[in-house]
mmCIF file as Biopython writes it, N, C-alpha, C and O atoms, coordinates in Angstrom:
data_model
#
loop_
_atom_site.group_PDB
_atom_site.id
_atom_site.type_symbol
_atom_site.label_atom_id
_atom_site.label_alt_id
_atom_site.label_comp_id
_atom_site.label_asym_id
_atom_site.label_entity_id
_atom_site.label_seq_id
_atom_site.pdbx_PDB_ins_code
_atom_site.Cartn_x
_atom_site.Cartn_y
_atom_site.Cartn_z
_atom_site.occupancy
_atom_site.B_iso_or_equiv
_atom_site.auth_seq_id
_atom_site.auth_asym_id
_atom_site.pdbx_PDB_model_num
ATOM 1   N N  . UNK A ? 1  ? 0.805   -1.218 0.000   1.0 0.0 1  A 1 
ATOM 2   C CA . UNK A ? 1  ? 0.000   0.000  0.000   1.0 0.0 1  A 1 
ATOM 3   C C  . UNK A ? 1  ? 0.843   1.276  0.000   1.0 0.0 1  A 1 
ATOM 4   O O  . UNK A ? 1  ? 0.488   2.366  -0.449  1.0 0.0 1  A 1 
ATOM 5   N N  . UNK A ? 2  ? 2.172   0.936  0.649   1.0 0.0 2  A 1 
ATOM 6   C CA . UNK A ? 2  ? 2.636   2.628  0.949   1.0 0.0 2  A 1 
ATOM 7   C C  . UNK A ? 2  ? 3.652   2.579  -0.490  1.0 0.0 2  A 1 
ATOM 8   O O  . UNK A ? 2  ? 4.042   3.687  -0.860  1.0 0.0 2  A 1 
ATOM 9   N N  . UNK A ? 3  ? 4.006   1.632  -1.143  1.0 0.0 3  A 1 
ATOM 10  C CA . UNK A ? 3  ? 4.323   1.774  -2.650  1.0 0.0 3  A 1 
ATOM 11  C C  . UNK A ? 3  ? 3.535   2.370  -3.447  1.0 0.0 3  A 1 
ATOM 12  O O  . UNK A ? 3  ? 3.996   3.195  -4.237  1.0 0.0 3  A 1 
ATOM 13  N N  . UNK A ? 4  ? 2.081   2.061  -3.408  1.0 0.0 4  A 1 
ATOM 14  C CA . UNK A ? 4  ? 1.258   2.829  -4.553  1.0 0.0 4  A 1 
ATOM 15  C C  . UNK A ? 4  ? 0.970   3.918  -4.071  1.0 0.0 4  A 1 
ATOM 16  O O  . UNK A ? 4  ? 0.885   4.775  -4.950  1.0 0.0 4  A 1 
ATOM 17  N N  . UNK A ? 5  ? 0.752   4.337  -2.929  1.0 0.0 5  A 1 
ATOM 18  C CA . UNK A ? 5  ? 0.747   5.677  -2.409  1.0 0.0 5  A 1 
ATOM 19  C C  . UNK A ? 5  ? 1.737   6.907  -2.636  1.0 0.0 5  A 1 
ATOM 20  O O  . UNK A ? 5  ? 1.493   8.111  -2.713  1.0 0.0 5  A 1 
ATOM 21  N N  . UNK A ? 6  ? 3.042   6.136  -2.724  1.0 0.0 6  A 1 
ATOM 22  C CA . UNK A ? 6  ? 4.205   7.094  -2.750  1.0 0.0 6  A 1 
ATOM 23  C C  . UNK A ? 6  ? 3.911   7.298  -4.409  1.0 0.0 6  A 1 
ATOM 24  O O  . UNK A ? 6  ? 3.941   8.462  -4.809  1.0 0.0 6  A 1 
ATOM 25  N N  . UNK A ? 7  ? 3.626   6.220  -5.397  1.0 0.0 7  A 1 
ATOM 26  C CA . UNK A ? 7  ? 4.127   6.068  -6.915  1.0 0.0 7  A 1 
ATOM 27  C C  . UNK A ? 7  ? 2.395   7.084  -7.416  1.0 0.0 7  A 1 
ATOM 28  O O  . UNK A ? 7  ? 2.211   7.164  -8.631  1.0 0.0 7  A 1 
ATOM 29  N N  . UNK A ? 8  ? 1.599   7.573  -6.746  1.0 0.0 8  A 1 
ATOM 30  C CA . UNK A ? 8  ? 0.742   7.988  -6.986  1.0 0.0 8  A 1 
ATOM 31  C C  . UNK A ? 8  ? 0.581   9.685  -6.506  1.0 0.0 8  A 1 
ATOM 32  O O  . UNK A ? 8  ? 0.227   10.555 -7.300  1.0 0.0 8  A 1 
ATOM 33  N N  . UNK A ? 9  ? 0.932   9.958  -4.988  1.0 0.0 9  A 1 
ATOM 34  C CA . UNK A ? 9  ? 1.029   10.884 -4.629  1.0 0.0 9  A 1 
ATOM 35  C C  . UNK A ? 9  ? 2.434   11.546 -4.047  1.0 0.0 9  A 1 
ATOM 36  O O  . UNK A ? 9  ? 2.593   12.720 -3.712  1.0 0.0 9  A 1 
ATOM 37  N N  . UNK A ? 10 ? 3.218   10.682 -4.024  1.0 0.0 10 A 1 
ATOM 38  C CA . UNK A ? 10 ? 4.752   11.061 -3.642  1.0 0.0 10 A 1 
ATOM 39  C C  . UNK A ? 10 ? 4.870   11.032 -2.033  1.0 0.0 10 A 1 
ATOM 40  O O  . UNK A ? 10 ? 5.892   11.148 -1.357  1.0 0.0 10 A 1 
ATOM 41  N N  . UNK A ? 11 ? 3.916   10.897 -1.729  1.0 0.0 11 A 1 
ATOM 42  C CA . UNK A ? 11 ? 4.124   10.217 0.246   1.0 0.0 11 A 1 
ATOM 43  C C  . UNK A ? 11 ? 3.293   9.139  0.500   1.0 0.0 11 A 1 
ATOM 44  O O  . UNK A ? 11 ? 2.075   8.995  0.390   1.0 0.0 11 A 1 
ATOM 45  N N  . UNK A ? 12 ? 4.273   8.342  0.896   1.0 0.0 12 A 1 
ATOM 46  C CA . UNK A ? 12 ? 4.121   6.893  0.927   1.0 0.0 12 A 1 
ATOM 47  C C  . UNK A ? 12 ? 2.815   6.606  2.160   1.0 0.0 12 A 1 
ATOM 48  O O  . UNK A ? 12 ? 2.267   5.506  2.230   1.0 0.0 12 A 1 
ATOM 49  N N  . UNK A ? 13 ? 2.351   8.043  3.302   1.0 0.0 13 A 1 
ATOM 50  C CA . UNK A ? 13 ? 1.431   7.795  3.961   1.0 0.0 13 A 1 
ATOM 51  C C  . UNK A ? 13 ? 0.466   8.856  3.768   1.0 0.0 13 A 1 
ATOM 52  O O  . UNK A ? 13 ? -0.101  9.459  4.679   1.0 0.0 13 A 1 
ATOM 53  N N  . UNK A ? 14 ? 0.278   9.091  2.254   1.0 0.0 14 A 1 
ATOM 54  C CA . UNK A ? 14 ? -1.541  9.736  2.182   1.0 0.0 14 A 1 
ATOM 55  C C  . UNK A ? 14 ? -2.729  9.086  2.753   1.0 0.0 14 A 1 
ATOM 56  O O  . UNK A ? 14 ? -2.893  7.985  3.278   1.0 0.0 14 A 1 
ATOM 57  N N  . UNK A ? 15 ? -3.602  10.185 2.477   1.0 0.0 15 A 1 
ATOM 58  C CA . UNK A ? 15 ? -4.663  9.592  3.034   1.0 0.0 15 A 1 
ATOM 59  C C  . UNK A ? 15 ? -5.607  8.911  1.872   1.0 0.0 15 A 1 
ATOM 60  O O  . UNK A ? 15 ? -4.988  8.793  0.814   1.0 0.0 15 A 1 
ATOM 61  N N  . UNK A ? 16 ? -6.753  8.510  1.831   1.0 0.0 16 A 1 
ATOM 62  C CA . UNK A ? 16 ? -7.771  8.389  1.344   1.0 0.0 16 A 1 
ATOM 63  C C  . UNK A ? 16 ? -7.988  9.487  0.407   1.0 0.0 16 A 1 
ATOM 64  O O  . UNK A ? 16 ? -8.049  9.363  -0.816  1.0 0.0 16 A 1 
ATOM 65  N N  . UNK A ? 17 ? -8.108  10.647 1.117   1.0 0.0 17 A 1 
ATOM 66  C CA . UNK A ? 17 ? -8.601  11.956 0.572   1.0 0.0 17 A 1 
ATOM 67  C C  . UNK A ? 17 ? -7.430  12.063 -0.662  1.0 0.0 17 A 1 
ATOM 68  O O  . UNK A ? 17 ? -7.732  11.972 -1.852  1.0 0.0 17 A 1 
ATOM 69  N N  . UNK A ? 18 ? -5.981  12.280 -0.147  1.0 0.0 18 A 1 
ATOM 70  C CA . UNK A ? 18 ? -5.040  12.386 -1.216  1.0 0.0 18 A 1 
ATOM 71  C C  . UNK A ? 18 ? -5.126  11.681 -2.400  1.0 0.0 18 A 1 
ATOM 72  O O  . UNK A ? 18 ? -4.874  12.185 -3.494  1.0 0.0 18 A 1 
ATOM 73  N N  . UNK A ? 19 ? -5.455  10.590 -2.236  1.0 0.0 19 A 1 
ATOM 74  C CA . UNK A ? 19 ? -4.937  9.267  -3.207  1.0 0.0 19 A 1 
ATOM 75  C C  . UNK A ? 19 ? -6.719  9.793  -3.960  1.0 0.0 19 A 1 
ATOM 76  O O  . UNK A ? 19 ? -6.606  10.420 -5.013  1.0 0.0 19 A 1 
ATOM 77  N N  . UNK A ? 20 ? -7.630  9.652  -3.659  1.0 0.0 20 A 1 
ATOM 78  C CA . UNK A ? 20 ? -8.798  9.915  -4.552  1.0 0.0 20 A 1 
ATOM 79  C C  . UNK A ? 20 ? -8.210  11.715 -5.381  1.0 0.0 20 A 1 
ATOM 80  O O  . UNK A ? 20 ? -8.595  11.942 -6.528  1.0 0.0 20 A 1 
ATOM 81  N N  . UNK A ? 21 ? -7.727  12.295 -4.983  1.0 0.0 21 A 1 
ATOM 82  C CA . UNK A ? 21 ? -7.428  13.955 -5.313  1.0 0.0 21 A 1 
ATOM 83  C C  . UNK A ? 21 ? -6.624  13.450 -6.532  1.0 0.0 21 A 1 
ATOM 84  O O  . UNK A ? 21 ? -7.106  13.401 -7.664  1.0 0.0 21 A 1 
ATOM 85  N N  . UNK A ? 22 ? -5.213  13.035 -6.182  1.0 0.0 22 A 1 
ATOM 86  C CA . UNK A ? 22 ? -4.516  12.534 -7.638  1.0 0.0 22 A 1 
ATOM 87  C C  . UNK A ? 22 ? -4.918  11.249 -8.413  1.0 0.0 22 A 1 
ATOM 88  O O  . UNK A ? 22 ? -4.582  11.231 -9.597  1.0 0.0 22 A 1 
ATOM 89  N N  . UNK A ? 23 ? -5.519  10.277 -7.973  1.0 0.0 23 A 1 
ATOM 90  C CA . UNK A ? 23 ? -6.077  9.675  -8.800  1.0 0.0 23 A 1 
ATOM 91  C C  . UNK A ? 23 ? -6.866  10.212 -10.061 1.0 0.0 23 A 1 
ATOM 92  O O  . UNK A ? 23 ? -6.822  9.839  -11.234 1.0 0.0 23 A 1 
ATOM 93  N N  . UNK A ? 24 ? -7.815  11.492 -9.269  1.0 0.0 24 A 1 
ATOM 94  C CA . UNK A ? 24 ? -8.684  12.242 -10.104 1.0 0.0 24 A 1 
ATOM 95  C C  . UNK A ? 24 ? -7.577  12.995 -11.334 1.0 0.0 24 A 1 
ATOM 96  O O  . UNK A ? 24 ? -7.458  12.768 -12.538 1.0 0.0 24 A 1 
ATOM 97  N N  . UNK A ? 25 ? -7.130  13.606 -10.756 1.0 0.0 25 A 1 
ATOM 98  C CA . UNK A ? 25 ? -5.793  14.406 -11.111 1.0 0.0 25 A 1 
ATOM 99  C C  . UNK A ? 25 ? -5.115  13.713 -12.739 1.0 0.0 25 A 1 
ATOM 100 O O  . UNK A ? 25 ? -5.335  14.018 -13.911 1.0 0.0 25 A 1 
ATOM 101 N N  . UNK A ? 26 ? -4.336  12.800 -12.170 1.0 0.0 26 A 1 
ATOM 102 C CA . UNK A ? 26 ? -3.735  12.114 -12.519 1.0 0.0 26 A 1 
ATOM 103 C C  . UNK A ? 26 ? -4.687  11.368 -14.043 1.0 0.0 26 A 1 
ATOM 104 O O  . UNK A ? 26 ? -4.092  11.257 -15.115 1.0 0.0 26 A 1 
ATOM 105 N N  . UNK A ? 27 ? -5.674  11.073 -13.945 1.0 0.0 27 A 1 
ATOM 106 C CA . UNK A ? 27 ? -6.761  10.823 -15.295 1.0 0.0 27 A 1 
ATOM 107 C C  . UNK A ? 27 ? -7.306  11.558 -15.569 1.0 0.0 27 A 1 
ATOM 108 O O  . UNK A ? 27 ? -8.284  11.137 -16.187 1.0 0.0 27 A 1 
ATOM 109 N N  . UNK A ? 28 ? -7.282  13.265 -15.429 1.0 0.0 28 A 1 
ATOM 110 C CA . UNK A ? 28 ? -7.809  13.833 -16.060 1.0 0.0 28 A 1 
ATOM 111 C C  . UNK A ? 28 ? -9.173  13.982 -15.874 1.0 0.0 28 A 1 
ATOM 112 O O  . UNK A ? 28 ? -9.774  14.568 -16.774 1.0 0.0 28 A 1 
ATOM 113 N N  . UNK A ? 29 ? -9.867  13.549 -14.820 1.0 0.0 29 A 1 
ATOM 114 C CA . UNK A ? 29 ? -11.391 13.240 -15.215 1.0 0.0 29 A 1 
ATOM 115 C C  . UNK A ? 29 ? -11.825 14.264 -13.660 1.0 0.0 29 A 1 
ATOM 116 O O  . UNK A ? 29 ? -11.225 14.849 -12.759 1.0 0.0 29 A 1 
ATOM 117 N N  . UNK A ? 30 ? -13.350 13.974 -14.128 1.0 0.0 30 A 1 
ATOM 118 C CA . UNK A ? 30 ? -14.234 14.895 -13.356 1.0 0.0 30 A 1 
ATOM 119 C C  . UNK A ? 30 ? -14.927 14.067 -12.022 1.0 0.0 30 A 1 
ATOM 120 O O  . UNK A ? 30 ? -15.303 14.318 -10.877 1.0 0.0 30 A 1 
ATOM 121 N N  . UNK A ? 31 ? -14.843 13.020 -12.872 1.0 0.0 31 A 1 
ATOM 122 C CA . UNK A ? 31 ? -15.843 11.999 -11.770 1.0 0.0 31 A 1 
ATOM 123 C C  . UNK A ? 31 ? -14.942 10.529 -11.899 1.0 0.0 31 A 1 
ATOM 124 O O  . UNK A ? 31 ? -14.250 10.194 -12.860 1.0 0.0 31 A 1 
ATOM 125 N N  . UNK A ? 32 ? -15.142 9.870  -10.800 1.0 0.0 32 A 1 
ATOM 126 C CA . UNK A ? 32 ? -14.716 8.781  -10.545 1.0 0.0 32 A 1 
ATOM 127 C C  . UNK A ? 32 ? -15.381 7.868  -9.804  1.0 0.0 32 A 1 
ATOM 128 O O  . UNK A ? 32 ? -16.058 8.381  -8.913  1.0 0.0 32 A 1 
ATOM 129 N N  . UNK A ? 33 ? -15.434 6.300  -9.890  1.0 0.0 33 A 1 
ATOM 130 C CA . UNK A ? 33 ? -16.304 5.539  -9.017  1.0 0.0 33 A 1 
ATOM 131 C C  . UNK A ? 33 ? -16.103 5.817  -7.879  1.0 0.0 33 A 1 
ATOM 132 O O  . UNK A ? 33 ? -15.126 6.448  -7.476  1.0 0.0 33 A 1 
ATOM 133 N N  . UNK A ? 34 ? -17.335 5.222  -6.964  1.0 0.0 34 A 1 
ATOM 134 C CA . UNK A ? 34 ? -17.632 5.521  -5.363  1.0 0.0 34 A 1 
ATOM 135 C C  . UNK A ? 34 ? -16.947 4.567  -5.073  1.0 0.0 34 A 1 
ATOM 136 O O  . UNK A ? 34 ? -16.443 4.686  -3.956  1.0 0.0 34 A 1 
ATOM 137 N N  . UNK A ? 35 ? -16.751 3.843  -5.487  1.0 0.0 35 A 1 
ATOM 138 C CA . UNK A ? 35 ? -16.221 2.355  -4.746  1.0 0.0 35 A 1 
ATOM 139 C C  . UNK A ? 35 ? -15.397 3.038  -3.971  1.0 0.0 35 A 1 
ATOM 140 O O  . UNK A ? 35 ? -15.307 4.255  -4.132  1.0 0.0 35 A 1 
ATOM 141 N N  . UNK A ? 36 ? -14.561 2.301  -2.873  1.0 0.0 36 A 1 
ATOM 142 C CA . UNK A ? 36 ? -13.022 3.084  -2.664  1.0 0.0 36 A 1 
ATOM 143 C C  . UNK A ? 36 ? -11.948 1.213  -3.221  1.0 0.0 36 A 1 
ATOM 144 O O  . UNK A ? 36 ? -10.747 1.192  -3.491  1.0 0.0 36 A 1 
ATOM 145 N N  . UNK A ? 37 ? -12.740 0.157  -3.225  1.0 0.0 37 A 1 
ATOM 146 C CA . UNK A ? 37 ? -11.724 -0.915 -3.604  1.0 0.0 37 A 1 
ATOM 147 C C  . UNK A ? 37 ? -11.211 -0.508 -5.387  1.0 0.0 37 A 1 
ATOM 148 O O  . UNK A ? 37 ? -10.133 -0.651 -5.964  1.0 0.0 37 A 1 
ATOM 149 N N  . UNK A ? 38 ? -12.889 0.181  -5.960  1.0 0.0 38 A 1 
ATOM 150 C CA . UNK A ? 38 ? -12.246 0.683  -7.595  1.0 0.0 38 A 1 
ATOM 151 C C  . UNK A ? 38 ? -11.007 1.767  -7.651  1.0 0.0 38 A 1 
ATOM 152 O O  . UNK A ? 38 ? -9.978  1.807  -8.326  1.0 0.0 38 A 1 
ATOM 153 N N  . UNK A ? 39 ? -11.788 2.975  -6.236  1.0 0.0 39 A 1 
ATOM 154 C CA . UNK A ? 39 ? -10.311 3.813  -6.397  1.0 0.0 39 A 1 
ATOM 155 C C  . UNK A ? 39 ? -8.594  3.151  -6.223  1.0 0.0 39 A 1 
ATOM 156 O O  . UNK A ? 39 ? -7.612  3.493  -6.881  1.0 0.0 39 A 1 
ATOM 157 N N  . UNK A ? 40 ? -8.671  2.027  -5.018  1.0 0.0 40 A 1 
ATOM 158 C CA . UNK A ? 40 ? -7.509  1.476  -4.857  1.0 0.0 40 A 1 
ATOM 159 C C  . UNK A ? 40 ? -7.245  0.816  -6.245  1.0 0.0 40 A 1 
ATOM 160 O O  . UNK A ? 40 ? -6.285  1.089  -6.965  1.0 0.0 40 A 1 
ATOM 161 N N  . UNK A ? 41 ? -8.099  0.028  -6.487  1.0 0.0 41 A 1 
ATOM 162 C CA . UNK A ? 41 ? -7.529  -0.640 -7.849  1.0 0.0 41 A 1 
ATOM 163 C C  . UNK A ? 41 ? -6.609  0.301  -9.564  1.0 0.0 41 A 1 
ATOM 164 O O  . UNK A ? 41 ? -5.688  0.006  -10.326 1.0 0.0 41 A 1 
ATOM 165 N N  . UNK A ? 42 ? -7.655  1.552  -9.402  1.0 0.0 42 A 1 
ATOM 166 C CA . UNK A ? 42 ? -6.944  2.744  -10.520 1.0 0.0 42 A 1 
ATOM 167 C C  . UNK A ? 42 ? -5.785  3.248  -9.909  1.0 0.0 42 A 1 
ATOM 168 O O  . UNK A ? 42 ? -4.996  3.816  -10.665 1.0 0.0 42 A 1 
ATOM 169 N N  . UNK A ? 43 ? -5.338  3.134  -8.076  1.0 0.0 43 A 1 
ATOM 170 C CA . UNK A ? 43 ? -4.111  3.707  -7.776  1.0 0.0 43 A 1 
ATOM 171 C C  . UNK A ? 43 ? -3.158  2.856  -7.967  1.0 0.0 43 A 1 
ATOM 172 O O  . UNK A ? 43 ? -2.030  3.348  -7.989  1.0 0.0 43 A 1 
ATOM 173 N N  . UNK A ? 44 ? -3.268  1.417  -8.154  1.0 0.0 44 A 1 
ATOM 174 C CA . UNK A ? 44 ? -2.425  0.384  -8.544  1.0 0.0 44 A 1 
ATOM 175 C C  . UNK A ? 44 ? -2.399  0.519  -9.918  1.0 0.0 44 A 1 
ATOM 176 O O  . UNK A ? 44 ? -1.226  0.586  -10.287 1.0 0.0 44 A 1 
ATOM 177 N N  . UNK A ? 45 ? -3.222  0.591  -10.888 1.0 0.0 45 A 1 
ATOM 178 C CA . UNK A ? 45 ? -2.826  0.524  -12.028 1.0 0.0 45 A 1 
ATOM 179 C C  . UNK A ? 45 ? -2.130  1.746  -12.521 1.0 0.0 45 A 1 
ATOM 180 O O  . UNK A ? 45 ? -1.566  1.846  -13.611 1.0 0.0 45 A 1 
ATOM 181 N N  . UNK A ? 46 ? -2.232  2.696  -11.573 1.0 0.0 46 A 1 
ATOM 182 C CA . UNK A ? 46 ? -1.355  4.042  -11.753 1.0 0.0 46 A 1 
ATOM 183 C C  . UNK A ? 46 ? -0.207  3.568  -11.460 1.0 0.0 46 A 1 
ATOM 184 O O  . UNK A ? 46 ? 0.603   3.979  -12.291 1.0 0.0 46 A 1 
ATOM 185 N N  . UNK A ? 47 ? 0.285   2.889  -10.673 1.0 0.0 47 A 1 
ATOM 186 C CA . UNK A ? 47 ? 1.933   2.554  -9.692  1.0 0.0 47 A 1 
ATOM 187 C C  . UNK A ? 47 ? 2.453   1.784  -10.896 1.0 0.0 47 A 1 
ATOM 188 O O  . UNK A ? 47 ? 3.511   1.994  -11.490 1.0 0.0 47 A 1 
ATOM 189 N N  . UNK A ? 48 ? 1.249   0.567  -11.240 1.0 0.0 48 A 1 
ATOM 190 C CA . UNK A ? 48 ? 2.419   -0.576 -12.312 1.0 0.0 48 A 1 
ATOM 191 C C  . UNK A ? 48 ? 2.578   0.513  -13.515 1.0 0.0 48 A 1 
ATOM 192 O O  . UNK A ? 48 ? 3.754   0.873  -13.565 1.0 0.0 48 A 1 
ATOM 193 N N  . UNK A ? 49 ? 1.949   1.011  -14.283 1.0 0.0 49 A 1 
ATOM 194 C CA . UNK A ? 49 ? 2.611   2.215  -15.102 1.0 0.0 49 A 1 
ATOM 195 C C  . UNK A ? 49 ? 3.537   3.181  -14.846 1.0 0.0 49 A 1 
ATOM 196 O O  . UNK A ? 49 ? 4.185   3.681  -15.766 1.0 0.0 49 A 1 
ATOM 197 N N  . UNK A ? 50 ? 3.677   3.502  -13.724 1.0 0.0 50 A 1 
ATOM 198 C CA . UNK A ? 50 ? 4.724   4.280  -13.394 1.0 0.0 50 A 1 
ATOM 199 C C  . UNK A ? 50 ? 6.162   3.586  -13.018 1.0 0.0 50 A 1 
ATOM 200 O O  . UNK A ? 50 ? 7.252   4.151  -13.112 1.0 0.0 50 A 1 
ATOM 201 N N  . UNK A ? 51 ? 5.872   1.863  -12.449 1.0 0.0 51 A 1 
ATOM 202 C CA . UNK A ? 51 ? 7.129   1.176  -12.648 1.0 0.0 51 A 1 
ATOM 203 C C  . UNK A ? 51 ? 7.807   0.687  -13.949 1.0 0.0 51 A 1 
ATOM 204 O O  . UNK A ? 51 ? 8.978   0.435  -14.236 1.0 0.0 51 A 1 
ATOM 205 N N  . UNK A ? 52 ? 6.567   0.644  -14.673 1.0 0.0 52 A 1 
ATOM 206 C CA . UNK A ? 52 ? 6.893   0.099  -15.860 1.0 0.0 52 A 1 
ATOM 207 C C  . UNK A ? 52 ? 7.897   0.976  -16.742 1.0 0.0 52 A 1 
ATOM 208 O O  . UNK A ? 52 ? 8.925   0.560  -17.278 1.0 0.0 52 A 1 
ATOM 209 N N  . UNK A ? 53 ? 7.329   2.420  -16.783 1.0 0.0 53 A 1 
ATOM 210 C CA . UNK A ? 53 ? 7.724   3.292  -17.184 1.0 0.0 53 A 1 
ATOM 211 C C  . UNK A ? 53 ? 9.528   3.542  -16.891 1.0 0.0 53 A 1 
ATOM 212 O O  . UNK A ? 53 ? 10.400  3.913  -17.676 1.0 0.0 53 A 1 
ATOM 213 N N  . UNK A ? 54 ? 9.594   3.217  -15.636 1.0 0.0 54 A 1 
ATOM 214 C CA . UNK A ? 54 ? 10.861  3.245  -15.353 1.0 0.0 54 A 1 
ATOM 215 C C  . UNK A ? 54 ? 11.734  2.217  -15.569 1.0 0.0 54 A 1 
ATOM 216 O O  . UNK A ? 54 ? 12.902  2.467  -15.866 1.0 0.0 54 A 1 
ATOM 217 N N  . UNK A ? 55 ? 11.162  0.616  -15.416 1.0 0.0 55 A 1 
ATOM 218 C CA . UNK A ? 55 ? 11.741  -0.055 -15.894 1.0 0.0 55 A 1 
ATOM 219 C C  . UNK A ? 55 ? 12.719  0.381  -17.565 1.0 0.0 55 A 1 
ATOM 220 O O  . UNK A ? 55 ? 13.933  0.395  -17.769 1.0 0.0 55 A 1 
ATOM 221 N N  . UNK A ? 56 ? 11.338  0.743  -18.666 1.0 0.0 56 A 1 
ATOM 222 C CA . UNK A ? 56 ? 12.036  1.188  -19.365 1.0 0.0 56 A 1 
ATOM 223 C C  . UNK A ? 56 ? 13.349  1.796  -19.937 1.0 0.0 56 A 1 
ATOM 224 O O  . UNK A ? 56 ? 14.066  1.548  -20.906 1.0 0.0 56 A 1 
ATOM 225 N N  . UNK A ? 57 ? 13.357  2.999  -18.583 1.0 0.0 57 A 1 
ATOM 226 C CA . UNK A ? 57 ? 13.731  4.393  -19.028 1.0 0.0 57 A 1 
ATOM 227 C C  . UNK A ? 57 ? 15.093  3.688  -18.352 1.0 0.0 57 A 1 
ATOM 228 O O  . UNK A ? 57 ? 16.077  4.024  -19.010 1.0 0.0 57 A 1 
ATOM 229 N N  . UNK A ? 58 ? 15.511  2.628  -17.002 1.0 0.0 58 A 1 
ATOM 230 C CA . UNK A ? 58 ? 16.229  2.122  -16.767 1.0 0.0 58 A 1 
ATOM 231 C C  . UNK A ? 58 ? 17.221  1.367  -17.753 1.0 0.0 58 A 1 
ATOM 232 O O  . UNK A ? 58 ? 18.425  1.562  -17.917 1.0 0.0 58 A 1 
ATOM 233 N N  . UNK A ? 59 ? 16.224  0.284  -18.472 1.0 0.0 59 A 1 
ATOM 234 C CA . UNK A ? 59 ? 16.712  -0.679 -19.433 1.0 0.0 59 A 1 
ATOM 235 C C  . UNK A ? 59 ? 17.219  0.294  -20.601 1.0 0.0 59 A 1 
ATOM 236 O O  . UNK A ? 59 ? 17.930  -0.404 -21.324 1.0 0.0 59 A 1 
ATOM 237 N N  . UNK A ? 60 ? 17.172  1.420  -21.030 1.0 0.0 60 A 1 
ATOM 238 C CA . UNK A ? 60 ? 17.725  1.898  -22.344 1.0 0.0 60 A 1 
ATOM 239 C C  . UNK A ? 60 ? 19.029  2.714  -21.835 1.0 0.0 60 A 1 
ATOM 240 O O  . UNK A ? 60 ? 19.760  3.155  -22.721 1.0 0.0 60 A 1 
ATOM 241 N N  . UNK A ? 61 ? 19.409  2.970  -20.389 1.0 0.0 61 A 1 
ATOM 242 C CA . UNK A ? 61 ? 20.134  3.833  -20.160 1.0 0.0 61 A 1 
ATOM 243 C C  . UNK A ? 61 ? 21.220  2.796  -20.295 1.0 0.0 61 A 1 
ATOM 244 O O  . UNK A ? 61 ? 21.320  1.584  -20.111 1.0 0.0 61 A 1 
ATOM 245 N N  . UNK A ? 62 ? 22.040  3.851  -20.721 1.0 0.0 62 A 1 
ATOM 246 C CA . UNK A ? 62 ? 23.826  3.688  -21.108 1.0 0.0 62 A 1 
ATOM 247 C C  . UNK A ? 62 ? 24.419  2.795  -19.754 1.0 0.0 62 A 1 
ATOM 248 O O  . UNK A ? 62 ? 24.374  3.321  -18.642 1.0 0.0 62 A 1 
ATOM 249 N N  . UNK A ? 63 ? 24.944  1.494  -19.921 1.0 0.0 63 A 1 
ATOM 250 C CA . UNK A ? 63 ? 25.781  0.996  -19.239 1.0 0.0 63 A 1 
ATOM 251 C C  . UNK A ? 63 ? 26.815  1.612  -18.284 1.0 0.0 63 A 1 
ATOM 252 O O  . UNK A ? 63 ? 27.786  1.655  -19.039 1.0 0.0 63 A 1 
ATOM 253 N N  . UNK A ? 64 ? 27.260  2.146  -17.049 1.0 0.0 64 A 1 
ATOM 254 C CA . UNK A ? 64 ? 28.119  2.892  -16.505 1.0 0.0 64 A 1 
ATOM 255 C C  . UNK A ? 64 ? 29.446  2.547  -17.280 1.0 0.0 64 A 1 
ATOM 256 O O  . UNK A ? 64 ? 29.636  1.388  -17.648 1.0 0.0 64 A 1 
ATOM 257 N N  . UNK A ? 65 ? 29.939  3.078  -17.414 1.0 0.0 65 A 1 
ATOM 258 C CA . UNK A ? 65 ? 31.613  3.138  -17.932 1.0 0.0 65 A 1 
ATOM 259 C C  . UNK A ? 65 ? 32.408  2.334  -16.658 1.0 0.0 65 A 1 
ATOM 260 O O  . UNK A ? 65 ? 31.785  2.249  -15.600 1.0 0.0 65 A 1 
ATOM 261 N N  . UNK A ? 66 ? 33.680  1.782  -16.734 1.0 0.0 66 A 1 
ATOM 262 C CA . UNK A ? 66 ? 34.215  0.632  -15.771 1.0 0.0 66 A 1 
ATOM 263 C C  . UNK A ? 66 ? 35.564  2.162  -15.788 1.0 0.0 66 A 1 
ATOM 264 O O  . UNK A ? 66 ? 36.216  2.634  -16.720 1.0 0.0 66 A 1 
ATOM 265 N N  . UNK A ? 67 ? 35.518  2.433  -14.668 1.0 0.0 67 A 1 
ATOM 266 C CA . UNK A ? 67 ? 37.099  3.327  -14.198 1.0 0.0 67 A 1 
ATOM 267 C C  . UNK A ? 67 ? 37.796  2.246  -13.595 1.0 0.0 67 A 1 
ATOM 268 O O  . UNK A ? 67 ? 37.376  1.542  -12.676 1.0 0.0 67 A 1 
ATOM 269 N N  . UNK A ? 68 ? 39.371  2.128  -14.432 1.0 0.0 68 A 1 
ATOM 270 C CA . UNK A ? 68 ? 40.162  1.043  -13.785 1.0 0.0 68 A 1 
ATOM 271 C C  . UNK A ? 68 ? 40.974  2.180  -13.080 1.0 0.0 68 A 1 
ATOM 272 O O  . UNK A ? 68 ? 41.032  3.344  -13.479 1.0 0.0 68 A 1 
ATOM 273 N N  . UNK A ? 69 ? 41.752  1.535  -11.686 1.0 0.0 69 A 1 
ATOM 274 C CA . UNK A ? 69 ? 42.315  2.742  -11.276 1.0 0.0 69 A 1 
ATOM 275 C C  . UNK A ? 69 ? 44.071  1.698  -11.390 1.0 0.0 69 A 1 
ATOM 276 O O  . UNK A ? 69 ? 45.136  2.250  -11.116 1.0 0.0 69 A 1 
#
């Protein structure tokens, strides 16, 4: 929980209130389900996109260079 929290709102202990604010935020939209298990579920599918994303941006970056001393 405090993974998708941080990968959603950037502090790993929001509240409820936060995580529905950028969820909203974050899709652009006006309205969102009442559920709160649907809101948790769109804040997870927010986190695996945002790991994924990095996975990426990880996997294409340049190998460190080896300094022999």
């Amino acid at each position: 929980p405090n993974q998708v929290k941080l990968s959603v709102t950037g502090y790993g202990g929001a509240t409820k209130g936060q995580m529905l604010k950028m969820v909203q935020s974050l899709l652009a939209t006006r309205e969102l389900p009442r559920s709160d298990d649907a809101i948790d579920a769109l804040a997870v599918a927010i986190c695996h996109h945002h790991s994924g994303r990095l996975r990426m941006v990880i996997s294409r970056a340049p190998a460190p260079a080896i300094v022999r001393r």
